[in-house]
Structure formats: structure tokens, C-alpha cells
N, C-alpha and C positions, 0 to 999 in steps of 0.2 A: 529638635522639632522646629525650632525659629533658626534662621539666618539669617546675616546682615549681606544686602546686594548691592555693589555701588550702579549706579543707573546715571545716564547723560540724558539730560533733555533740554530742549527749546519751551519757556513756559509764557503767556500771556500774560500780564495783572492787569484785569478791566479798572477803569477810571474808577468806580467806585471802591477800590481798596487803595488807593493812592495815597490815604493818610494813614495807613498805618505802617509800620516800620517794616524794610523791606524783606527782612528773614520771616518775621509771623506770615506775611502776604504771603509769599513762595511757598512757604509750608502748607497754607491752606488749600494754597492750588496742587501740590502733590498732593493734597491727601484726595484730596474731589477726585483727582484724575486717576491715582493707582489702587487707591485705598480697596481692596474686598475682588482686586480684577488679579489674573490669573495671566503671567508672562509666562510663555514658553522658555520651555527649560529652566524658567527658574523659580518660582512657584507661585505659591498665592500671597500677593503683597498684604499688610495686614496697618502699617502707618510709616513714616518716619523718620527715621532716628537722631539726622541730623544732617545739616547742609556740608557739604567739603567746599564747596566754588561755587562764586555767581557771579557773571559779570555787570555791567553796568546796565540798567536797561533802556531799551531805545525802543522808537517811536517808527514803528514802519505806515507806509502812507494808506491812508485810509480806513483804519481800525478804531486809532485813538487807545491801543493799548500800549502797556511799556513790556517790551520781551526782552528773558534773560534767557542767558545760557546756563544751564546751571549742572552741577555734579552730588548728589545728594546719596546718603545712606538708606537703604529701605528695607526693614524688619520683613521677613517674606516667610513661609507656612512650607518647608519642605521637609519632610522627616527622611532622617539616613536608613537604608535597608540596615537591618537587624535590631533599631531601635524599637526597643518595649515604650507603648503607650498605655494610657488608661482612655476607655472611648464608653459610648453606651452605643446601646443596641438600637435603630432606628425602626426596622422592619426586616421581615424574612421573609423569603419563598424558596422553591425551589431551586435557584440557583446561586443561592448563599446567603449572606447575611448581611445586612448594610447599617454602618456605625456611623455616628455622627459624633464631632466635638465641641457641639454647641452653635460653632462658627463655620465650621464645614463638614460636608454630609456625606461627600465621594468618597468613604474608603468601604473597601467591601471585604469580607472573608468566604471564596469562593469554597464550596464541598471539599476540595483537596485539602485548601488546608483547616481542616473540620478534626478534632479530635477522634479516632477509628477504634471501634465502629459508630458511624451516628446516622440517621438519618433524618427526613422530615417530616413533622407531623402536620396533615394538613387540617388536621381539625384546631390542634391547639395553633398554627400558623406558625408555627416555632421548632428550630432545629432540637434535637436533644441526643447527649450520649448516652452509649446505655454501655460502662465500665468494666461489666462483668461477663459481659460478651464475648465469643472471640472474633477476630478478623476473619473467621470464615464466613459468615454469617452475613446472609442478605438482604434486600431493603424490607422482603414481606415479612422475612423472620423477626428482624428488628420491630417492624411494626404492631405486631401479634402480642410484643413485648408486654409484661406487666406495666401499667403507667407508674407504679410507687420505685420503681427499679430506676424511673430514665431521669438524668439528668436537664433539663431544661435548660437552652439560652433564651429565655425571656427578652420581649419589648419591652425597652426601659432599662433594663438589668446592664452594672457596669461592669466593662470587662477588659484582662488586661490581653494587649493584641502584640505580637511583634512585626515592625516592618517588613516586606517579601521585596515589593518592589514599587516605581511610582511609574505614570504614565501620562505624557501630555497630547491631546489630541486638536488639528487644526483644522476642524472642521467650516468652509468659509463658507456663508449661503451664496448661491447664484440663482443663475433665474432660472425660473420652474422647465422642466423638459416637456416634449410631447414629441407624441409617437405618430403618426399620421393623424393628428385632428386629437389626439385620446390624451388629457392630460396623466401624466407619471408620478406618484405621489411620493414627496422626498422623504429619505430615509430616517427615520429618529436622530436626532443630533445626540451626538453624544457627549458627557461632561468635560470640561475643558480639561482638567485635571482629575487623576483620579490615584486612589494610592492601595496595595494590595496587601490585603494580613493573613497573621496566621495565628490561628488559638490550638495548634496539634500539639504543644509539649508543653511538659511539666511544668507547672505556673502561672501557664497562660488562660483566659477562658474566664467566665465571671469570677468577680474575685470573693462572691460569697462558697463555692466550693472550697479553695483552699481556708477558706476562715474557718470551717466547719471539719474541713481538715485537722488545722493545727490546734484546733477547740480539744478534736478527739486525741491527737498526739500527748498536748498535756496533760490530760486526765489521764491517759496510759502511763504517761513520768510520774504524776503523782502515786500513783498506785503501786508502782515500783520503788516510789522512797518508802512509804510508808510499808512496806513487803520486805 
């Protein structure tokens, strides 16, 4: 889920950090500058970890700052595709489900990879499977469904997700369009980072199912020692 990224930068230290020692200084201005932002390709930087190289710093004319060169390690938020997470459920609609980890909210589990059959419910706002179903079976059929039959992924409810795939988007603003006099209104920005799951196999999906799984498994073993 974390990796270490080495990163080269040119950094500032304004006059008012001049007495403190030059690695804390440095440090605090990487964290101001990367800390919670989102590099391409390489993910969401989260703090870090430790300096490799600084050179000396100097005084270019007219700032009054001292800038270093510097080569630093930075703790960064990429999960490898097929990695199993633990996330909660943020909100749902009809085009899937969106998880958050507290610190970051872009990952989503699109209807494919949705446990089959499931569908969604718009009144409870929440996807659910329904187990005993089969794959032939349609959204209205599903819907018709007994509610004590369907499985619920709850707002709020944790669940375990596995990696599919990530996605970074560079979307830059520019200045607004117009069409003969008629302004153009720009398209939703979309998250700089986003990362894509999947709860369709065994194990995956809130992790109060399988609890209540293995609840019933052992009570089936004990019944068989004592038989």
C-alpha cells in the first residue's frame, strides 16, 4: 500500500527558519510542499522519510532565501493491483460504490466488479447481493427480491477490496471557451488519482459476512465432534 519514492528538488528556506538546523528546515518544507498532493505516476505522497543529499544552500539575488538542492525519500499511497485492502464504504449510487481510507476517498468498486447477482437499491441507497439467486436473473427480478434474503453493503460498513487497477489523470485548467459570444461550461474535473476494486470473490466484500460465515462453520464442527 506505501512506497518509498526518491524525488529531486530545488527547495527555498525563508529567513525565518534560518536558526533551525538544516535537515528539520528541509524537512518541513517537503512536507508543506508534497505532503497530501498527488504526483503523476507516482502517487499520493503521504510525508518523508528521510533526506539522501543536500547541497549547501545559497542566496540567489533578491529573495533573501537560502535554496538547496536536495534528493529526499517520500513515503507515497500507491497500492499494487491484486493487493487485498481493508477500506469503508463512503457512498453508493448507481454506478458503484466509493470507499474511502480515512486519508483518501478515490477508490471505487464499479457494478462489474460487484459480487453476481447484485443489484441496487435506491431506496435503501445501497448496493446488495442477493446469494441464492442465479446469474440469470434481472435487475427488476432482483429488486422484487425478499429484503431479509439480500445481502447489504452499507454506508459505513468495512470491507475487504482487492486491487484491479490505478489511474492518474492530468487534468490542467485553462481559460474558459466561448462559442460565438455563448460561454461553454467546463467539464467536471476529475480526481487526480483514482484506484479501482473489486469485492466479486470469495473473501472479499464487508467483512461482517464472512464473520458470520465462519460463526456458522464452527458451530457445524462443533456439532460434528460432539456427533
Amino acid at each position: 500500500m506505501f512506497q518509498l519514492s526518491i524525488i529531486k528538488d530545488t527547495l527555498p528556506i525563508l529567513p525565518a527558519a534560518f536558526a533551525l538546523p538544516p535537515e528539520q528546515a528541509l524537512t518541513a518544507a517537503i512536507n508543506k510542499k508534497y505532503a497530501n498532493r498527488v504526483l503523476h505516476d507516482v502517487g499520493l505522497c503521504i510525508a518523508v522519510f528521510d533526506l539522501v543529499s543536500a547541497s549547501e544552500g545559497r542566496v540567489r539575488y533578491g529573495d533573501g532565501c537560502l535554496w538547496y538542492k536536495v534528493t529526499f525519500r517520500m513515503v507515497v499511497f500507491r497500492p499494487f493491483a491484486g493487493e487485498v485492502l481493508l477500506a469503508r464504504v463512503k457512498s453508493s449510487d448507481e454506478d458503484g460504490i466509493r470507499l474511502t481510507l480515512g486519508f483518501f476517498d478515490d477508490m471505487y468498486v464499479p457494478p462489474a466488479y460487484l459480487p453476481q447477482p447484485s443489484a441496487f437499491d435506491p431506496n435503501e441507497r445501497a448496493h446488495f447481493w442477493l446469494a441464492d439467486a442465479g446469474p440469470e436473473q434481472g435487475t427488476h427480478e432482483l429488486l422484487d427480491s425478499p429484503v431479509a434474503a439480500r445481502m447489504y453493503i452499507d454506508k459505513g460498513e468495512v470491507v475487504r477490496v482487492r486491487v484491479e487497477m490505478d489511474e492518474f489523470y492530468d487534468d490542467e485548467p485553462g481559460p474558459p471557451k466561448a462559442s460565438e459570444g455563448v460561454r461553454v461550461e467546463r467539464e467536471q474535473r476529475r480526481p487526480p488519482y483514482t484506484v479501482t476494486c473489486s469485492i466479486a470473490e470469495q473473501g472479499l466484500g464487508p467483512t461482517s459476512w464472512w464473520k458470520a460465515a465462519e460463526a456458522v462453520l464452527e458451530g457445524e464442527g462443533e456439532e460434528m465432534d460432539q456427533g
